[in-house]
N, C-alpha and C positions, 0 to 999 in steps of 0.2 A: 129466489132463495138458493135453487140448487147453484146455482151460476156464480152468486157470492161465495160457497162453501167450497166448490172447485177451487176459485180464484184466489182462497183463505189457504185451501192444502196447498196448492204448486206454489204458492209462494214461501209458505213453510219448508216447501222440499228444496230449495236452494241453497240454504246454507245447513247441510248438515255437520253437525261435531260429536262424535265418537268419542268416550270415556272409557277407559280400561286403564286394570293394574297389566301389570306388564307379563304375569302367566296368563291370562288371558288374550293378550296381546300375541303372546308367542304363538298363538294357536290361529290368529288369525291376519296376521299381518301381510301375508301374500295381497289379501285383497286391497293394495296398494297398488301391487300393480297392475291391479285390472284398472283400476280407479286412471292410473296414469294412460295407458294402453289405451281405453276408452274415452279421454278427457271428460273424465267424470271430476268435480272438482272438490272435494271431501276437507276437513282438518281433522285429526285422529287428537286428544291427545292421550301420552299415556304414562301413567303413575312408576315410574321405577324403584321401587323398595328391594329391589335383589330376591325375590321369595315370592312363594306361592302363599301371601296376606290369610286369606281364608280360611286355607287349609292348614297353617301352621296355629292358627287360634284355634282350630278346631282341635289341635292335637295340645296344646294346652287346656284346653276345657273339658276335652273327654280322656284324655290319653296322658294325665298325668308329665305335661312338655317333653314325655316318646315323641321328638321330633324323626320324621322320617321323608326322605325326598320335600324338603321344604326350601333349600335353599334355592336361588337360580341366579345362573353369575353370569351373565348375558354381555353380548356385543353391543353396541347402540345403536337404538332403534330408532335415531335418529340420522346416522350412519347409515341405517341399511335401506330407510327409506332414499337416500338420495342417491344409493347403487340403486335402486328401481324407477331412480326418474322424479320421484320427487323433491320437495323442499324438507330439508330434516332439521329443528331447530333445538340446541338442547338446554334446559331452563337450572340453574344451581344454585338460584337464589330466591327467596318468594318475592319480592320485589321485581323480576323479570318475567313474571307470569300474565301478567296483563298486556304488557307492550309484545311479549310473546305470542300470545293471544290477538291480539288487534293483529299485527303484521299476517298471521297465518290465514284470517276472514278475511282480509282485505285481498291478501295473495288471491283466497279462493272466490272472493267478490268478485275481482276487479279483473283477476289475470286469468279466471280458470284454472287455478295450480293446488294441486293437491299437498298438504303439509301436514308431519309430525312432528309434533310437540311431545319432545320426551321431557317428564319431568323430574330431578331426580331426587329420590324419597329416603329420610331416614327407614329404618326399620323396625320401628316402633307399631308394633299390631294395633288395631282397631279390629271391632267387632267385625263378624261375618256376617255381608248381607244378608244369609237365610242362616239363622238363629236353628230353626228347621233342621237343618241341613244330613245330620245325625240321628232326627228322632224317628220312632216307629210311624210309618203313618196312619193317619186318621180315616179310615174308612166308614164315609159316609151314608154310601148304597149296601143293600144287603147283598147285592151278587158278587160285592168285592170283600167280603167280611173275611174269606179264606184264604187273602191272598196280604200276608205279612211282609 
């Protein structure tokens, strides 16, 4: 059983893909070129709506739309992946997201090559993953009841 479950993880572990909006992305994108550096063979891709998505809902939902540092008017992070050695592929239509997609796992299947997939997004808000994100928290334990 253990041997099966091994054999179920490391085969999981070979094709990983990465999802990020693109302020997320800004914060971590170096690790590309570790990824390259180390023929580690990864596909990223990542959402480009020009803005920080979460935090400018945030500022609509709490903050009366006080937008404040919400924009981000970025280089292409499909561009910058291929100044560190990678494949950078940039996606402007939703019909080009699948064969996008295919070509980048097969890169990382077949050739070992690590690829961004920039995709690029109106910027039409959707909600923020933690709803949360703002509110007081809930303190469960009593030795934390003090600490707001």
């Amino acid at each position: 059983m253990h041997d099966r479950a091994v054999q179920g993880l490391d085969d999981a572990l070979f094709d990983p893909i990465a999802y990020a909006g693109d302020g997320a992305w800004g914060m971590s994108l170096g690790e590309i070129m570790t990824a390259v550096r180390h023929d580690i063979p990864v596909t990223a891709v990542v959402f480009h709506n020009r803005q920080w998505g979460a935090e400018k809902k945030n500022q609509v939902d709490f903050y009366n739309r006080r937008f404040v540092a919400g924009e981000l008017e970025s280089e292409s992070f499909a561009g910058i992946a291929q100044a560190m050695g990678a494949e950078g592929i940039v996606v402007d239509k939703l019909e080009e997201v699948g064969p996008a997609l295919q070509r980048a796992v097969a890169a990382q299947m077949n050739e070992g090559k690590t690829t961004v997939i920039e995709i690029m997004c109106t910027r039409e808000l959707g909600d923020p993953f933690r709803r949360d994100a703002l509110s007081k928290p809930v303190r469960l334990l009593d030795k934390y009841k003090d600490y707001v």
